[in-house]
C-alpha positions in Angstrom: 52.3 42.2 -22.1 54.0 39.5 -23.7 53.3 35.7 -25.1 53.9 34.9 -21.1 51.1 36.6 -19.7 48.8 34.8 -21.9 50.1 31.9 -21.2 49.3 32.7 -17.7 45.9 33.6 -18.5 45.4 30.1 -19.8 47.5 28.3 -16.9 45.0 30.0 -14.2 41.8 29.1 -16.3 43.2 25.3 -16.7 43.4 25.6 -12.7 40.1 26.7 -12.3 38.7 24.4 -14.3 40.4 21.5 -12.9 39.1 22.4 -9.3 35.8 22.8 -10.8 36.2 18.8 -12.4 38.2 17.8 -9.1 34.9 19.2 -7.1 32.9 17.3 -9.2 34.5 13.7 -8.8 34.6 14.6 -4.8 31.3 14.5 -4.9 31.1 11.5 -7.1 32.9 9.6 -4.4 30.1 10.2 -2.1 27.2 8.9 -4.2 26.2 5.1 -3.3 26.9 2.7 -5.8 25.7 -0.7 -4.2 29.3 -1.2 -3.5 30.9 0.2 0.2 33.0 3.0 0.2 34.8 5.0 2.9 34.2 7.6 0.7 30.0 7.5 1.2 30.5 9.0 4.7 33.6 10.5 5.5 32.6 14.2 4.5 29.5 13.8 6.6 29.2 16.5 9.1 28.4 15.4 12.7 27.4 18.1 15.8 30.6 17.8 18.3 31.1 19.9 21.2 29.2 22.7 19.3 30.7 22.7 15.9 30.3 20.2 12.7 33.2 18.1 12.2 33.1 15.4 8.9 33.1 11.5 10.3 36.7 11.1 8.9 38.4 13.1 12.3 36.0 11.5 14.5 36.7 7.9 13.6 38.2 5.2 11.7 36.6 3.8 8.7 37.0 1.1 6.9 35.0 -1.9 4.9 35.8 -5.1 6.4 33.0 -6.8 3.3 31.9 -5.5 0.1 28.7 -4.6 1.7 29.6 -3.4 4.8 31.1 -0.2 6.5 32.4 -0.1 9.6 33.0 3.1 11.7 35.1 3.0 15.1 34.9 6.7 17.1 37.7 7.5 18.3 35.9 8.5 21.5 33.2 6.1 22.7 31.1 8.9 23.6 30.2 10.7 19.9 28.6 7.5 18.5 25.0 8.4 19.3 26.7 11.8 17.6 27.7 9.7 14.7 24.4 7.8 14.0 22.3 11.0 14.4 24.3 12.4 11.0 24.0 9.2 9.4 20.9 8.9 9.6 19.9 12.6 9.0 21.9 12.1 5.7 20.7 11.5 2.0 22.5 8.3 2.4 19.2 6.3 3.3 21.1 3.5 5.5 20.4 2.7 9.0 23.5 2.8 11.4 23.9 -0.4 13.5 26.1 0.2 16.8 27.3 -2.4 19.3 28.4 -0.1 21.2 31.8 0.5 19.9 31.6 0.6 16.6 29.2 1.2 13.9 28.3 -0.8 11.4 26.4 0.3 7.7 24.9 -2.5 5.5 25.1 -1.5 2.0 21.7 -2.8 0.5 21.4 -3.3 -3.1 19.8 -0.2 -5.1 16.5 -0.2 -7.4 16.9 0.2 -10.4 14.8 3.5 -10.0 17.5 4.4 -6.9 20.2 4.0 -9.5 18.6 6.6 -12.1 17.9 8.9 -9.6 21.7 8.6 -9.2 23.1 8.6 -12.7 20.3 12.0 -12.7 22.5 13.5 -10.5 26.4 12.5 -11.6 24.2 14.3 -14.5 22.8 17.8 -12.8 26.9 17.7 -11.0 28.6 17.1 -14.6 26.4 20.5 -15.8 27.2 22.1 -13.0 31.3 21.5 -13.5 30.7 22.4 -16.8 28.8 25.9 -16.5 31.5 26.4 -13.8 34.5 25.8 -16.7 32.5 27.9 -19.1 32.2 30.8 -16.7 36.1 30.0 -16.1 36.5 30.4 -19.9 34.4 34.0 -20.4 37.1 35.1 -17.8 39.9 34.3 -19.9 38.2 36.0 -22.4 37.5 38.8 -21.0 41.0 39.7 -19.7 42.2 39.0 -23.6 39.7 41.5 -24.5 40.9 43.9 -22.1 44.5 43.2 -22.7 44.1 44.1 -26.1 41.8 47.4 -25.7 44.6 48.5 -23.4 46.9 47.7 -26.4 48.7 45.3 -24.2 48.0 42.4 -27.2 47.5 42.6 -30.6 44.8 41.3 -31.9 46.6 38.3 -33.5 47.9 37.6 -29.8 43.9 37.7 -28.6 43.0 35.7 -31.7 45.7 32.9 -30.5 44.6 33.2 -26.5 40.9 32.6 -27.8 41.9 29.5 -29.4 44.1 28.5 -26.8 41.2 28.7 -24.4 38.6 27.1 -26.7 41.0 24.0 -27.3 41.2 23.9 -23.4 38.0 24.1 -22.8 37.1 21.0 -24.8 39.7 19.4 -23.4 38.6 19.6 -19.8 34.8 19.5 -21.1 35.6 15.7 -22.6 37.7 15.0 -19.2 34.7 16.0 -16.8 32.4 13.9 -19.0 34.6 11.2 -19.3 34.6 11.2 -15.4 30.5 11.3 -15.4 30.5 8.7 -17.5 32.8 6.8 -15.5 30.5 7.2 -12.6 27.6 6.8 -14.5 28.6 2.9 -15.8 29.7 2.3 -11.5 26.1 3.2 -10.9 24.2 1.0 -13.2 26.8 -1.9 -13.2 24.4 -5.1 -11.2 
């Protein structure tokens, strides 16, 4: 065991705790904001030949005004398909079809629409971070096995634990400067 496998150790726990921030933000880009966004509807499962399939491979999408977002199937035939999921989704908007495309008006939020919101870039930003903190007893743990194997000295597990601890803040303060990001998009009139 050597300074490289600790190194590893803290190069897979950075990874996992980037996914668990780059999770986070996904779902950020789906929460309404009063603004359109492809981003509100593309991972939104619809029922297609037997199997759920998100909006982005059935259609193109795109937001021809700030308030509006315009879906065009690729096939004609899924946009009764397409409306069903919309409207079955937490997204509270009411697709309008012509036919052959659809169309989504963004309505300004409540104010109490846009806390319920910022609530949950909240409960997702606790989530990530009990997700990097799980990431973090990991790390730990293998350092604590390393060392009762004697495959580190104890100095070496001393250094790995404050490697991880100084990574662990790090990421902590870039998942909550994401929230906050979101949170300021939400509650900006």
């Amino acid at each position: 065991m050597s300074a490289d496998d600790i190194k590893e150790v803290i190069r897979d726990t950075e990874r996992a705790m980037q996914k668990a921030i780059d999770a986070m933000e996904g779902d950020f880009q789906t929460m309404r904001t009063g603004r359109a966004s492809p981003a509100l509807v593309e991972r939104i499962q619809v029922e297609y030949y037997g199997s759920e399939v998100p909006i982005i491979q059935m259609a193109s999408i795109s937001v021809p005004e700030p308030q509006i977002i315009m879906i065009k199937p690729f096939d004609a035939t899924t946009i009764k398909a397409i409306e069903k999921a919309i409207s079955a989704s937490d997204l509270k908007l009411t697709p309008n079809n012509d036919g052959k495309v659809i169309r989504l008006n963004i309505p300004p939020m409540t104010q109490e629409r846009r806390r319920e919101i910022v609530k949950l870039v909240h409960k997702r930003l606790e989530e990530s971070k009990v997700s990097m903190r799980n990431s973090r007893r990991d790390g730990m743990d293998l350092f604590k096995e390393y060392e009762n194997e004697d495959m580190i000295s104890e100095d070496e597990h001393k250094r790995g634990k404050e490697e991880l601890d100084a990574l662990t803040k790090r990421m902590t303060d870039k998942a909550e400067e994401a929230s906050t990001r979101k949170e300021r998009e939400v509650m900006d009139i």
